[in-house]
Each structure stands twice: as structure tokens, then as C-alpha cells.
C-alpha positions in Angstrom: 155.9 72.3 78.0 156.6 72.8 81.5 153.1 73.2 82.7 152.6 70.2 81.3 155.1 68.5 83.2 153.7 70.4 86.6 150.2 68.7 86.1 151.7 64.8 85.1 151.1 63.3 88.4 149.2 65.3 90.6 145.6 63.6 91.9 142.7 64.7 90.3 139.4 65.3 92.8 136.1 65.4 92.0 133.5 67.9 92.7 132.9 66.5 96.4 136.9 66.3 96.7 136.7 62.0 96.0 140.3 61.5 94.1 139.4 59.8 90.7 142.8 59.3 89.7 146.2 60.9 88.7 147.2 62.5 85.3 149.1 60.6 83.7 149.2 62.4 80.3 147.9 66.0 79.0 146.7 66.4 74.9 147.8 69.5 73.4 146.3 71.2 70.5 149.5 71.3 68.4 148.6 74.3 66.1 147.7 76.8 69.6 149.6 74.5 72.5 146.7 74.9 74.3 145.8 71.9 76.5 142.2 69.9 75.6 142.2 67.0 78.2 143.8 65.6 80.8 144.7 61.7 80.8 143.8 60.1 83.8 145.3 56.9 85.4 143.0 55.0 88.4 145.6 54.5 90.5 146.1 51.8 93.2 148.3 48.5 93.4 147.5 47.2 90.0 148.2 50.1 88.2 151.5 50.9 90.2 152.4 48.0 88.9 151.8 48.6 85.3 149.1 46.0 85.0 146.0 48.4 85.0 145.3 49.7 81.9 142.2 51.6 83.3 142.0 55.9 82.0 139.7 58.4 82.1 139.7 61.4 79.6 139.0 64.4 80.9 138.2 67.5 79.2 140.5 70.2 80.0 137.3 72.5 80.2 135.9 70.6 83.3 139.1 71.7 85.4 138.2 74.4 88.0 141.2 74.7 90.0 144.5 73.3 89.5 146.7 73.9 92.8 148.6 70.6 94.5 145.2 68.2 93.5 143.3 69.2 90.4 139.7 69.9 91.5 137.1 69.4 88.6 133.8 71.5 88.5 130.9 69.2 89.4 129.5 66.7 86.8 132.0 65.0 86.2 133.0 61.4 87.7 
């Protein structure tokens, strides 16, 4: 899915614009291709170097805005 491929990577921001990570991955609902959650890497050293294993799911319901940073509706950490 293309869209899919726009999100992978971009930093995700909470509701008071603090980055909690990057997507790393996006589940799909196979049967409507619609997208349920984003799969969230912490970022940093460690994880650039593939030793964190650290992610965040979040619910593709919580996204407000999704632009150059994905901004999530407060709530959510």
C-alpha cells in the first residue's frame, strides 16, 4: 500500500508535540485494507543499532493529524 509506505518512518508526537517514537510498521485489516494501528519504534542509539527491541502500539484511531510528524489526539503516551 503506498500510504502505508508514506507513514513507515515519520516521528510520531504526542499531544503536547513530545516525539514518542517512529513508525516502524502499520497493521492492516486484510478483509477492508483499512489501517488499525501504527507500530511504533523508541528510537535513539540503541535502537539504530538494532539492539532495542522497545514498541509501542498505537491505535490507528488515536491519530489526529498525519502531515511530516504524526500528531496523536491527547491521551495517549
Amino acid at each position: 500500500m503506498r500510504i502505508v509506505e508514506e507513514i513507515v518512518g515519520k516521528e510520531v508526537l504526542d499531544s503536547s508535540a513530545a516525539i514518542i517514537g517512529k513508525v516502524k510498521d502499520v497493521e492492516t485489516d486484510p478483509e477492508t485494507r483499512k489501517i488499525e494501528a501504527l507500530v511504533l519504534s523508541k528510537g535513539g542509539i540503541s535502537e539504530g543499532l538494532g539492539l532495542s527491541k522497545g514498541e509501542t502500539i498505537v491505535p490507528f484511531d488515536m491519530v489526529k493529524k498525519i502531515g511530516d510528524k504524526v500528531l496523536l489526539k491527547s491521551g495517549v503516551e
